[in-house]
ZARO-401988 format. One record per residue: residue in three letters; y, z, x of N, C-alpha, C, O in turn. Coordinates in Angstrom, 3 decimals. Atoms other than C-alpha are relative to their C-alpha. Layout:
<pts>
  type       n.Y       n.Z       n.X      ca.Y      ca.Z      ca.X       c.Y       c.Z       c.X       o.Y       o.Z       o.X
   ALA         Y         Z         X         Y         Z         X         Y         Z         X         Y         Z         X
...
</pts>
This chain:
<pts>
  type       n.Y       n.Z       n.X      ca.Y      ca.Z      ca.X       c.Y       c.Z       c.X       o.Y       o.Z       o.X
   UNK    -0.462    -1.403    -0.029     9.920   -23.796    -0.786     0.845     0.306    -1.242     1.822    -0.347    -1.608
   UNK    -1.348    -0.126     1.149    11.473   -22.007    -3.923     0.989     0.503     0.309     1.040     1.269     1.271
   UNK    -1.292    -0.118     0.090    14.808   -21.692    -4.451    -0.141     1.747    -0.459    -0.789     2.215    -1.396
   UNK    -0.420    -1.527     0.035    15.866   -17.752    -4.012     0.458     0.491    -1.352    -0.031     1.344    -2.093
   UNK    -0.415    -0.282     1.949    18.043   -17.910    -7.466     0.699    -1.599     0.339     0.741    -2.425     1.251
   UNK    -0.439     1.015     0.453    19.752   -20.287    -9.186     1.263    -0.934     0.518     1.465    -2.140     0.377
   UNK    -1.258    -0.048    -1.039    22.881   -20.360    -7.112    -0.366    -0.331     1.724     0.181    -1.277     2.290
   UNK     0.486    -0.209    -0.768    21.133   -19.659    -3.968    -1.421    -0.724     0.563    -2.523    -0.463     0.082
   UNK     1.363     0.562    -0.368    18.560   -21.858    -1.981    -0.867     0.999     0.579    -2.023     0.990     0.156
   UNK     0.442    -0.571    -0.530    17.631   -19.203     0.231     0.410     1.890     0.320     1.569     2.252     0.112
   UNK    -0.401    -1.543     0.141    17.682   -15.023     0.766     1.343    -0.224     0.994     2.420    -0.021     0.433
   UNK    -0.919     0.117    -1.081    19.987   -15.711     4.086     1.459    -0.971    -0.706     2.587    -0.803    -0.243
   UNK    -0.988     0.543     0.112    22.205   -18.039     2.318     1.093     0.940    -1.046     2.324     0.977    -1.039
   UNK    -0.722    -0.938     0.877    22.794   -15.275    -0.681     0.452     0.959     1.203     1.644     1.042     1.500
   UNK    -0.605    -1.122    -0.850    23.331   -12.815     1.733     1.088    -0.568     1.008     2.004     0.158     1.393
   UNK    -1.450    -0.007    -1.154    25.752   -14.596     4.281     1.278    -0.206    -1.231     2.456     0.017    -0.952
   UNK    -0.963     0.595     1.017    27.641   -15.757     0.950     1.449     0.928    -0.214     2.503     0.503    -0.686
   UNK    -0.624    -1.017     0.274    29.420   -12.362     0.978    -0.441     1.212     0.321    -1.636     1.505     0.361
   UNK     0.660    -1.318    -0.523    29.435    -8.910     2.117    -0.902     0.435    -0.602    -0.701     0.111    -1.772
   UNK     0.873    -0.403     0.631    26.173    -7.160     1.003    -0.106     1.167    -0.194    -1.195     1.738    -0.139
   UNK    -0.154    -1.883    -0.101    27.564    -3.396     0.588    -0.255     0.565    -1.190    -0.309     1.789    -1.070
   UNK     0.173    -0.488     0.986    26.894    -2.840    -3.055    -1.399     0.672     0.206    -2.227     0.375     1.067
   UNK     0.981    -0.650    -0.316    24.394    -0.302    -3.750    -1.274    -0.909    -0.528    -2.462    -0.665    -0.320
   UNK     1.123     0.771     0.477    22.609    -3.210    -5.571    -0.138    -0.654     0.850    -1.264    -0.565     1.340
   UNK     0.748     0.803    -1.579    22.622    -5.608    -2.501    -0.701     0.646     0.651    -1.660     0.092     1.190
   UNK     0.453    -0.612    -1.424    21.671    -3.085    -0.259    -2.137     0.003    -0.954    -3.251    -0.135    -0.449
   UNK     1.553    -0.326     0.537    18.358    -2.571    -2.910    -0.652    -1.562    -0.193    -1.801    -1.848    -0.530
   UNK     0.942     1.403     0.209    17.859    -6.421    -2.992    -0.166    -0.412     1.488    -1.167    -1.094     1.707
   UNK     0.231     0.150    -1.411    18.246    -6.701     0.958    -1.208     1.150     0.452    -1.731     0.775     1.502
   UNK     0.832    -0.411    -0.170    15.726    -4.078     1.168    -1.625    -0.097    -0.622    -2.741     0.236    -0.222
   UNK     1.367     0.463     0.425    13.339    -5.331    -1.156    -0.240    -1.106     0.198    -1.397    -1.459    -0.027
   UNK     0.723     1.324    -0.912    13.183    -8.595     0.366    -1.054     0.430     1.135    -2.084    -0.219     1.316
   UNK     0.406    -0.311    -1.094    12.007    -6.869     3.245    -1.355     0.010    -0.185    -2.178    -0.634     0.467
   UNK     1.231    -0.410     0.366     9.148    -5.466     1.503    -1.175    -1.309    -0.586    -2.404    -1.352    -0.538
   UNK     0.316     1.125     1.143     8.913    -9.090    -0.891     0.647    -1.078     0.395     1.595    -1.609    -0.183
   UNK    -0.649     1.504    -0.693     9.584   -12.073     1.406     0.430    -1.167    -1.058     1.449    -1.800    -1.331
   UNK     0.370     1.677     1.277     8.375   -14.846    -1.341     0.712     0.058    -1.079     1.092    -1.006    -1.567
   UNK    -0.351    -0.915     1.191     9.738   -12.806    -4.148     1.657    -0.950    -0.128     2.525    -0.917     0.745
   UNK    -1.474     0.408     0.346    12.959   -14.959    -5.945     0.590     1.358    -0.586    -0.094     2.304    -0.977
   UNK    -1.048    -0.999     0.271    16.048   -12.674    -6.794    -0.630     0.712    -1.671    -1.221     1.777    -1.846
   UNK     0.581    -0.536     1.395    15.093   -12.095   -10.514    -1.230     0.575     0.003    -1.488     1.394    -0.879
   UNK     1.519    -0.660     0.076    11.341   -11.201    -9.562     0.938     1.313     1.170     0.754     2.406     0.633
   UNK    -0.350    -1.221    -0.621    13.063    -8.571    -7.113     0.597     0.583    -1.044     0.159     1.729    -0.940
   UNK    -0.750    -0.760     0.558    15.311    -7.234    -9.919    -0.819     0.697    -1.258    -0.277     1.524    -1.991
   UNK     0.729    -0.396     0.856    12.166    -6.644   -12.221    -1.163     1.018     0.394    -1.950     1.654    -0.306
   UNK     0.990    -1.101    -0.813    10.172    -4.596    -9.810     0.375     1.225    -0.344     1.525     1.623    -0.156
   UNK    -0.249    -1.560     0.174     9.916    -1.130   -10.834    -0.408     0.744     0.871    -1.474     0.487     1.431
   UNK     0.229    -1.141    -0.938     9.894     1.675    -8.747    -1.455     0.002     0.365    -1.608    -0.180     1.573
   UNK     1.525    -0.382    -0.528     5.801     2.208    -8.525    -0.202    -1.190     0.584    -1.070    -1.182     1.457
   UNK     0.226     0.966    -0.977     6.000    -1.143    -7.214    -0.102     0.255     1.671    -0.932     0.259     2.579
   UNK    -0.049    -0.737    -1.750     7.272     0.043    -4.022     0.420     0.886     0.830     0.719     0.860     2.024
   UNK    -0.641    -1.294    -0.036     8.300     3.398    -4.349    -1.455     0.795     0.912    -1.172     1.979     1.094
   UNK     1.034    -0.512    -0.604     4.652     4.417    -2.353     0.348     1.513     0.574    -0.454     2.415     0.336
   UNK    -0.506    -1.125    -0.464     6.526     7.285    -0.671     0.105     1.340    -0.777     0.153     2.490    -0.340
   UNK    -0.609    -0.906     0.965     7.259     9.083    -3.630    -1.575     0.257    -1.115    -1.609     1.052    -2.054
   UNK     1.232    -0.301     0.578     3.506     8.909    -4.967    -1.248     1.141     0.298    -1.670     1.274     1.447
   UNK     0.523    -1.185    -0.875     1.284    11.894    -4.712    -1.001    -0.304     0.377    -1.514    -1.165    -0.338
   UNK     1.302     0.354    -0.457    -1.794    11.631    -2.775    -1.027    -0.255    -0.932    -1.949    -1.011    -0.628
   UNK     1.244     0.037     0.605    -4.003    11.939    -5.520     0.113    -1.102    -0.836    -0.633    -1.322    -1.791
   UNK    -0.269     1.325     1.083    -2.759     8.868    -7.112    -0.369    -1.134     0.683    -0.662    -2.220     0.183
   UNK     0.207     1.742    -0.465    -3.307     6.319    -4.682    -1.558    -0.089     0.699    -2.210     0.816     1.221
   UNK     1.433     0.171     0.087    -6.635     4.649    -4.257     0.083    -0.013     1.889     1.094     0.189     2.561
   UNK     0.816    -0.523    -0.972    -8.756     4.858    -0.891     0.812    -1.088     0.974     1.127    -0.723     2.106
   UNK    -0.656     1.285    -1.176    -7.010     1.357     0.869     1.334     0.765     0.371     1.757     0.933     1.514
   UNK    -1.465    -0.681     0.156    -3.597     3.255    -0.150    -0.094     1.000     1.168     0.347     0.905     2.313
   UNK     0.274    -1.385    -0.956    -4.542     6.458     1.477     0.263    -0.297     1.472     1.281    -0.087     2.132
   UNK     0.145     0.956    -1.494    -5.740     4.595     4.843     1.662    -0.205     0.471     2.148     0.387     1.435
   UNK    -1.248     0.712    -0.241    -1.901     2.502     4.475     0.917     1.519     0.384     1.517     1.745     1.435
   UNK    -0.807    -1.602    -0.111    -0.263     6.268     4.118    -0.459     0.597     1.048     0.488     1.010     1.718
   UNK    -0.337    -0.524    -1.306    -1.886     7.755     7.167     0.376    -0.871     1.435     0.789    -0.316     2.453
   UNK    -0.870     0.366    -0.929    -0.862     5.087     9.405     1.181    -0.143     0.034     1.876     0.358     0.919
   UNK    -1.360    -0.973     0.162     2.205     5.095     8.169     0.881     0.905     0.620     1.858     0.741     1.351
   UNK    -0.250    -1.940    -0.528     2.778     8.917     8.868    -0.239    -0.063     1.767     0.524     0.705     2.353
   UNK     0.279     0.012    -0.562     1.241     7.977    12.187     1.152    -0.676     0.867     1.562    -0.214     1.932
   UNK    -1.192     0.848    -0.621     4.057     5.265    13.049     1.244     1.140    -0.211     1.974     1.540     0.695
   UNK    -1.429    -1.105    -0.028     6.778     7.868    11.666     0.094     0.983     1.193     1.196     1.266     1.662
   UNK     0.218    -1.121    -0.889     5.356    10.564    14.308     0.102    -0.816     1.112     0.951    -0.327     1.858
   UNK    -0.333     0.501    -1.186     5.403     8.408    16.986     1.547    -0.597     0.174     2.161    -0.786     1.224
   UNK    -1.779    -0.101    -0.496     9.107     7.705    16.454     0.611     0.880     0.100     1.745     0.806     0.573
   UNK    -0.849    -1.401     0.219    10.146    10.876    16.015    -0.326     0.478     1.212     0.063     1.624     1.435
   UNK     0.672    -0.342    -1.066     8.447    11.057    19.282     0.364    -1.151     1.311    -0.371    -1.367     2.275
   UNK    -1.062     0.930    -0.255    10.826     8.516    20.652    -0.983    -1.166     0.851    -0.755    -1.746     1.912
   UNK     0.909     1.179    -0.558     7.560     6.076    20.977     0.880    -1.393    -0.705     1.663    -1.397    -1.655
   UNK    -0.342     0.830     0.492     8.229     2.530    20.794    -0.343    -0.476    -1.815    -1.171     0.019    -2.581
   UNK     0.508     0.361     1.611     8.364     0.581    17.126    -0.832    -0.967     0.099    -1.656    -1.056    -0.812
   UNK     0.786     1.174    -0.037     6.688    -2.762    18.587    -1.396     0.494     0.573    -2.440    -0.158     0.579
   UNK     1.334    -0.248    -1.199     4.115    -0.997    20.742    -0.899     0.997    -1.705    -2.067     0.738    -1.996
   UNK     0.616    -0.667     0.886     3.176     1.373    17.579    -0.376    -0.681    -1.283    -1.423    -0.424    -1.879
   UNK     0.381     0.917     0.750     3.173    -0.971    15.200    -1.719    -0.613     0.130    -2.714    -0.515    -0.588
   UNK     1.370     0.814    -0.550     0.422    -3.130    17.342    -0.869     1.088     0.146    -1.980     0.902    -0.352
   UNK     1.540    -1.322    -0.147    -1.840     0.132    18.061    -0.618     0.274    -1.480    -1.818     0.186    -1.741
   UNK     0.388    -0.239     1.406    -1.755     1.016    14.190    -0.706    -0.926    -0.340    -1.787    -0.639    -0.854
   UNK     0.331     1.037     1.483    -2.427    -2.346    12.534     1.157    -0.158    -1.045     1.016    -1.188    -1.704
   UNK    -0.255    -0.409     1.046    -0.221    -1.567    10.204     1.338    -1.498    -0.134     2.251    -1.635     0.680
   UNK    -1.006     1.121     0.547     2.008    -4.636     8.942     1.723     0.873    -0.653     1.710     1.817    -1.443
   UNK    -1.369    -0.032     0.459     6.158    -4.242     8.305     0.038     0.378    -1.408     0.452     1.463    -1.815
   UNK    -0.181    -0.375     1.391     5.955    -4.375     4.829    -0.822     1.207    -0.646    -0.579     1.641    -1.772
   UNK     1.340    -0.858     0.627     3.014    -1.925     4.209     1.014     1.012     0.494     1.493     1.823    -0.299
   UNK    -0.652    -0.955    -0.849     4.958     0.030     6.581     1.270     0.642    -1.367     1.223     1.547    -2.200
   UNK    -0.897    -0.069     1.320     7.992    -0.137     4.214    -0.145     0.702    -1.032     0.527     1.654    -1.427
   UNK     0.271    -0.330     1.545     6.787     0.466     1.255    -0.374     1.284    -0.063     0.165     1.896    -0.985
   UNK     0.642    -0.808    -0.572     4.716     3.439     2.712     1.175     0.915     0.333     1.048     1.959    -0.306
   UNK    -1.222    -0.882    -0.701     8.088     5.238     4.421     1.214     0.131    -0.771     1.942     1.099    -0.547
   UNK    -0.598     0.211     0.851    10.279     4.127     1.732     1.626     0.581     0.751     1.507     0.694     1.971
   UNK    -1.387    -0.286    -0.354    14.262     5.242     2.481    -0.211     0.848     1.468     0.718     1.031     2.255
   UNK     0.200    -1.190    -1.280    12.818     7.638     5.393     0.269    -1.364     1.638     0.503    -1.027     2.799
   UNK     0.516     0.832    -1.344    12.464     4.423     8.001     1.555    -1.006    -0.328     2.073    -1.352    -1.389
   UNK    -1.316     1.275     0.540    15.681     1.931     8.422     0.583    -0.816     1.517     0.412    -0.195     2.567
   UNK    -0.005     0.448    -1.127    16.623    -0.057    11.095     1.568    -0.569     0.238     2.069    -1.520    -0.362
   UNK    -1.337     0.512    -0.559    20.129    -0.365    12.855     0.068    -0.523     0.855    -0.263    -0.074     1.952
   UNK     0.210     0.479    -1.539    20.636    -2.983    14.953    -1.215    -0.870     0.470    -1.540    -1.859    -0.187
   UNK     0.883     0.817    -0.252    17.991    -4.374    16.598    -1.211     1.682     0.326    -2.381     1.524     0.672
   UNK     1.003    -1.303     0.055    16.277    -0.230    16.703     0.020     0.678    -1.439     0.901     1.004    -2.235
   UNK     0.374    -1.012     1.270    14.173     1.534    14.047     0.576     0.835     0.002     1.222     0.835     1.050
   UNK    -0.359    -1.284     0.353    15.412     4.826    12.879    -0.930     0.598    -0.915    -1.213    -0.109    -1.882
   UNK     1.123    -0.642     0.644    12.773     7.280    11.391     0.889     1.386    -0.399     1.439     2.044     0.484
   UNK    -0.516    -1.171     0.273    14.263    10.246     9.116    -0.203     1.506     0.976    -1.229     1.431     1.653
   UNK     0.612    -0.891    -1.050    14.040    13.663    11.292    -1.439     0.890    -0.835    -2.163     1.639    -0.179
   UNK     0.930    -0.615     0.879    11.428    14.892     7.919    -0.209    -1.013    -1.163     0.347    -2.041    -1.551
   UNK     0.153     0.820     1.305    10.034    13.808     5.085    -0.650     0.805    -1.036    -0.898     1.907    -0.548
   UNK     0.751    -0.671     1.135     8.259    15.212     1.728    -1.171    -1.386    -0.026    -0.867    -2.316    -0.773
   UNK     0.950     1.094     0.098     5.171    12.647     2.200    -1.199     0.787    -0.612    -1.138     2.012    -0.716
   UNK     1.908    -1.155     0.566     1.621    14.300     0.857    -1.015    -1.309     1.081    -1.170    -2.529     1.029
   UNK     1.552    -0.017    -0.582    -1.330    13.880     3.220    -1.073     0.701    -0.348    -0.724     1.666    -1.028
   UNK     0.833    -0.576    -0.228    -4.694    15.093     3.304    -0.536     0.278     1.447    -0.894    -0.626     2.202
   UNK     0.270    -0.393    -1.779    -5.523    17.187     6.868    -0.908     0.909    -0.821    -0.965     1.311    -1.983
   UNK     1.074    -0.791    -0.007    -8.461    19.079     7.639     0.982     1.697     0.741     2.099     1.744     1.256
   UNK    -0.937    -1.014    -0.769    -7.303    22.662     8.956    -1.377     1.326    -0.030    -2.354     1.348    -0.779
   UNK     1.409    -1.117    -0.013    -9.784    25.904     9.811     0.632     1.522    -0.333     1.069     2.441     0.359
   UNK    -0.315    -0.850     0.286    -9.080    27.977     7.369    -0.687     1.712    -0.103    -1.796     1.628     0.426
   UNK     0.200    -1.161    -0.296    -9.793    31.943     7.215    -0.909     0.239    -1.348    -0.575     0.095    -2.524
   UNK     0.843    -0.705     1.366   -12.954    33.349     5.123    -0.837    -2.049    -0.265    -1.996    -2.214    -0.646
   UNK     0.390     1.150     0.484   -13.560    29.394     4.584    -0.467    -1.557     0.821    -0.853    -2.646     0.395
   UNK     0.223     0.843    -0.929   -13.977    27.563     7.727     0.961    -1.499     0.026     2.136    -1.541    -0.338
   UNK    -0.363     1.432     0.289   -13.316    23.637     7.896     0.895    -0.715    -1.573     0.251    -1.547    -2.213
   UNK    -0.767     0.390     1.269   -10.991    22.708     4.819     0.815    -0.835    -0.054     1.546    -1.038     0.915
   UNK    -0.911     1.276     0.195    -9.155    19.837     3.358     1.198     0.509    -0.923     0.939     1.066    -1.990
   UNK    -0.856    -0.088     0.944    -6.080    20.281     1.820     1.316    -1.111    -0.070     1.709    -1.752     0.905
   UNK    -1.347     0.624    -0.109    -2.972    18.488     0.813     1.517     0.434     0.161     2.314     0.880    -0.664
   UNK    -1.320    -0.167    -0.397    -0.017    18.806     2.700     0.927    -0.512    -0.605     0.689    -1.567    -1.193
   UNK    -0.932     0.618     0.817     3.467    18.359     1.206     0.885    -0.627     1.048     1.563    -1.514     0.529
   UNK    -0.956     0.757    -0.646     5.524    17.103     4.073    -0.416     0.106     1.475    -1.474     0.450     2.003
   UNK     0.450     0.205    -1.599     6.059    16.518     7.730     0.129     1.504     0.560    -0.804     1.938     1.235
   UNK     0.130    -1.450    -0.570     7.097    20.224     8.623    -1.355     0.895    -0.016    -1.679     1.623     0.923
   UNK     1.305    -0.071    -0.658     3.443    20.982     7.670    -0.933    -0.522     0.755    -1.786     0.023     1.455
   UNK     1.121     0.587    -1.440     1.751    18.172     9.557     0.190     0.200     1.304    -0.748    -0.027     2.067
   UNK    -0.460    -0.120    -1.135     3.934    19.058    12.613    -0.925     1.153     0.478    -1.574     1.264     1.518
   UNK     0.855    -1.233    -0.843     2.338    22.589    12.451    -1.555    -0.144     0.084    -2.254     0.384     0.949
   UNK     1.521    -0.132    -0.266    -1.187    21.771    11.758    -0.562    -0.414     1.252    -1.511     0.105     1.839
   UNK     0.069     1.065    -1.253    -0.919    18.999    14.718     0.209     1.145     1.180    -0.584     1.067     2.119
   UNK    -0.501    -1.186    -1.076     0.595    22.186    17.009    -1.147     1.236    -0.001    -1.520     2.081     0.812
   UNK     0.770    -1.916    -0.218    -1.657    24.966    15.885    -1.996    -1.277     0.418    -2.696    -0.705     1.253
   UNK     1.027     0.432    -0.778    -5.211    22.085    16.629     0.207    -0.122     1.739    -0.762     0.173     2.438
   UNK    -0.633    -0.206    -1.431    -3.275    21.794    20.358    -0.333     1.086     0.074    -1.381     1.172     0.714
   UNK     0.510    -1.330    -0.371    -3.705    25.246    20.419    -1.066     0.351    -0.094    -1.496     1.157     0.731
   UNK     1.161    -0.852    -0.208    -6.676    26.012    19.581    -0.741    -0.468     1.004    -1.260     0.361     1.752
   UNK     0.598     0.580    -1.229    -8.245    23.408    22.072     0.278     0.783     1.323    -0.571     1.145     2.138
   UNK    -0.020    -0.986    -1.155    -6.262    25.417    24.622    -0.452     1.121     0.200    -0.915     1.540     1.261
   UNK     0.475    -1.636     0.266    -7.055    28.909    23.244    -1.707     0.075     0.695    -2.088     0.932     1.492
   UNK     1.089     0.042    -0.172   -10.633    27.879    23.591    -0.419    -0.353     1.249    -1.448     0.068     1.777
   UNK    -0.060     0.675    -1.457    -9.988    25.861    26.922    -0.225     1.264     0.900    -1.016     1.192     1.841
   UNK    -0.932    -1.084    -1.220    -8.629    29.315    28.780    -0.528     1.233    -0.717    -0.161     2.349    -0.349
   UNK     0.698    -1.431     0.425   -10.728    31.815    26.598     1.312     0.787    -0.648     1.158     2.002    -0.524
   UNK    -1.054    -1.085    -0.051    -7.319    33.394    25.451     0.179    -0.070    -1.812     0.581    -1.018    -2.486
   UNK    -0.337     0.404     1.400    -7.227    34.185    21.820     1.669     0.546    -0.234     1.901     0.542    -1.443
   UNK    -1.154    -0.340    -0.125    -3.627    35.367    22.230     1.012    -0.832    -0.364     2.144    -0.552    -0.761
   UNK    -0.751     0.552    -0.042    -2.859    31.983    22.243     0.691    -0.622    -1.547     1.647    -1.357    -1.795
   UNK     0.101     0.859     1.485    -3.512    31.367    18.181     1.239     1.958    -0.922     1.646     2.119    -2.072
   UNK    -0.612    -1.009     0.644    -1.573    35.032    17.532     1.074    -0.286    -0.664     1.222     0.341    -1.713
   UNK    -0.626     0.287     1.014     1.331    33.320    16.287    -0.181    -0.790    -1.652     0.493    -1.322    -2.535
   UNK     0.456     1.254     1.456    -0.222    31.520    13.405    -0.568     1.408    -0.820    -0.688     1.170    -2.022
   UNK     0.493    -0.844     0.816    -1.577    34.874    12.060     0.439     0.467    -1.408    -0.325     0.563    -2.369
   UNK    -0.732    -0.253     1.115     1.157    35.922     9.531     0.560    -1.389    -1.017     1.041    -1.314    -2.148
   UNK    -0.460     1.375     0.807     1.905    31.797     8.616    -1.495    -0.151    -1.274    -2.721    -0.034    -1.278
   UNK     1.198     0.413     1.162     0.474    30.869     5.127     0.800    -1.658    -0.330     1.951    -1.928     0.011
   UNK    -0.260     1.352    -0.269     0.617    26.939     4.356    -0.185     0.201    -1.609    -0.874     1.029    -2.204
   UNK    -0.005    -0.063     1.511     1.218    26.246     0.766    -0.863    -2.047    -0.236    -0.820    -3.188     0.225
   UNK     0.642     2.053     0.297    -0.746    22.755    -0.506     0.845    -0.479    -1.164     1.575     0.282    -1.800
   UNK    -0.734     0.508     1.006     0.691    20.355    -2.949    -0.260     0.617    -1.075     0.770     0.690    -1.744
   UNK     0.378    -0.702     1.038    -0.937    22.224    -5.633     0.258     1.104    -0.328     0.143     1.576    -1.459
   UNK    -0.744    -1.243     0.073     0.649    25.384    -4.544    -0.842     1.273     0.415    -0.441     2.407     0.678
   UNK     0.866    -0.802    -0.657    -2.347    26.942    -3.490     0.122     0.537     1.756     0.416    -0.279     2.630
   UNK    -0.452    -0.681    -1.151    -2.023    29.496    -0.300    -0.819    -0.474     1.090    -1.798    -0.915     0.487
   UNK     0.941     0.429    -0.639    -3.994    28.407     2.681     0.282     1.434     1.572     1.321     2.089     1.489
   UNK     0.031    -1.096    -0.839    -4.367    31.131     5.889    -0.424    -0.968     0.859    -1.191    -1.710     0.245
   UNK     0.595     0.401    -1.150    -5.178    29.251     9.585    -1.013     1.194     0.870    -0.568     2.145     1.512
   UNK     0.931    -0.809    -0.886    -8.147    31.007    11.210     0.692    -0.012     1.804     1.136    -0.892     2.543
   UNK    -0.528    -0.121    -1.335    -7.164    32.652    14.470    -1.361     1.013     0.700    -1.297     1.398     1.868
   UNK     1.042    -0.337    -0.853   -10.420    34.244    15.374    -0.742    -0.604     0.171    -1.526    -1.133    -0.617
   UNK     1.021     0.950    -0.924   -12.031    32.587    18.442    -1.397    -0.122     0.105    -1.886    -1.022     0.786
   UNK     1.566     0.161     0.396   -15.734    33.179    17.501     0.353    -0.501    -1.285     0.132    -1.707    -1.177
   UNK     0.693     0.244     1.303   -15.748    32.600    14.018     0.296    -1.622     0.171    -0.618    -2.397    -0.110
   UNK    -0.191     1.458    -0.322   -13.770    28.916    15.051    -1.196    -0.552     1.385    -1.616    -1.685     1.152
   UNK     1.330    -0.029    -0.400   -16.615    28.744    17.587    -1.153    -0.139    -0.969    -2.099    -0.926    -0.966
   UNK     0.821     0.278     1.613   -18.367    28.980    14.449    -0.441    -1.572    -0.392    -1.427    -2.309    -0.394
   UNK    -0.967     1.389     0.681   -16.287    26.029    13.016    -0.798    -0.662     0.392    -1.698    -1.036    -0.360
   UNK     0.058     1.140    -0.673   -17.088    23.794    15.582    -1.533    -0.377     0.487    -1.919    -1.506     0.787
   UNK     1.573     0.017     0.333   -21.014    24.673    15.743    -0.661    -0.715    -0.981    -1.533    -1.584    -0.984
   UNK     0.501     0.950     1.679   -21.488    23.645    12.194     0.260    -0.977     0.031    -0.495    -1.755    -0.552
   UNK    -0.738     1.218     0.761   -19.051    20.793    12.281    -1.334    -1.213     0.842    -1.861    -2.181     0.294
   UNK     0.650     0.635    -1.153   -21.275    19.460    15.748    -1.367     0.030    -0.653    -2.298    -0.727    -0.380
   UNK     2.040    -0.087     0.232   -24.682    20.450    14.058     0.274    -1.078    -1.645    -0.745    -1.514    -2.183
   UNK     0.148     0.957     1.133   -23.706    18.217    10.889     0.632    -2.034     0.662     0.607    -3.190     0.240
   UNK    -0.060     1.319    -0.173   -22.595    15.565    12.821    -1.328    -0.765     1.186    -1.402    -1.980     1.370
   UNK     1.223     0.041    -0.609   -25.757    15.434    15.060    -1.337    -0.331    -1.152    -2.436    -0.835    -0.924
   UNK     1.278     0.121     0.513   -27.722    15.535    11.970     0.142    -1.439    -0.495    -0.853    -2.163    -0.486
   UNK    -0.529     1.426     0.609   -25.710    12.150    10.375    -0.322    -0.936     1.119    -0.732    -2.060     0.831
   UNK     1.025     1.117    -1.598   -26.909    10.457    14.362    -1.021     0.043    -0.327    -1.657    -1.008    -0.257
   UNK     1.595     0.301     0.185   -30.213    11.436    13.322    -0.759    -0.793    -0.727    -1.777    -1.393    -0.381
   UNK     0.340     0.725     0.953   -30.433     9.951     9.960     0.615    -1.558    -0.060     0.060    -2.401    -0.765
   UNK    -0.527     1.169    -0.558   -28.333     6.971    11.098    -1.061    -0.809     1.214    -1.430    -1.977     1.337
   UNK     1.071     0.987    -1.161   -30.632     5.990    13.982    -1.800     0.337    -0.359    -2.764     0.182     0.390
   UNK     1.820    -0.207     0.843   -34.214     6.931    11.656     0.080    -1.177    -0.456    -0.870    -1.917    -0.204
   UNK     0.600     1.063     0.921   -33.417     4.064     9.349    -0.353    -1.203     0.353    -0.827    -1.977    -0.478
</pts>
């Protein structure tokens, strides 16, 4: 096993050696977290894009990344949702450190319980049914928009459940801004999303077809 630093056999022995309140301990006790194996000097050479993931915009990180970022987002929502951290963890997949790196200062743990920020500025990509344009992808800039997109699909399932288009009337005057700054409008009329969900069902019926031809 290597030696932590030069002083130090092990991370636990630097750290009991003395209080760890500097703002630099606290960034080498947290990047252990992320960098088990990692000796002290290879932690102090890591630059930010190392494991700053949080702070990267969607369009930068490759397709595995992406994947790591919506479970992620997925574990954050379920704490904020006062789900367990061991039980969400195991449903995701998603490994501690990926986790980490992924949530960056937003996730921290006191004690022997996680703590999940009450928001975040994260960038996703969500689908949403927009107006004039149907089915659309855009990139969200934080959790206050995934909260609403997640609230206004609840609704429409109900709207559509109970026939009541009354129920999508508050979403009429909301416009959703994307990372790019572009305006986005949520469709609130119940035929044309009837529409939506025609097309989306007749293209995924046709991908069964050509899937079970070959």
């Amino acid at each position: 096993m290597r030696k932590f630093s030069e002083k130090y056999g092990s991370f636990r022995v630097w750290h009991n050696a003395m209080p760890r309140v500097s703002r630099y301990a606290r960034k080498v006790v947290f990047l252990h977290k992320l960098f088990p194996s990692y000796r002290l000097d290879e932690l102090r050479r890591l630059s930010a894009g190392a494991y700053e993931f949080s702070k990267k915009h969607w369009i930068e990180l490759t397709a595995e990344q992406k994947t790591e970022r919506i479970l992620s987002l997925e574990v954050a929502r379920a704490l904020r949702h006062n789900e367990g951290f061991k039980e969400t963890i195991q449903r995701t997949g998603i490994s501690k450190s990926t986790l980490l790196k992924n949530l960056g200062k937003k996730i921290s743990k006191k004690g022997k319980k996680w703590k999940i920020s009450k928001t975040d500025t994260i960038e996703v990509e969500m689908n949403v049914y927009e107006e004039e344009i149907g089915m659309n992808s855009i990139i969200v800039r934080n959790s206050k928009d995934r909260r609403l997109i997640g609230q206004y699909f609840a609704d429409v399932k109900k709207a559509l459940r109970d026939n009541k288009a009354k129920i999508l009337k508050k979403y009429k005057r909301i416009i959703l801004k994307d990372a790019q700054g572009n305006k986005h409008k949520l469709e609130t009329d119940l035929d044309k999303i009837y529409e939506i969900q025609e097309k989306i069902e007749e293209i995924e019926a046709q991908e069964i077809y050509k899937n079970g031809g070959r």
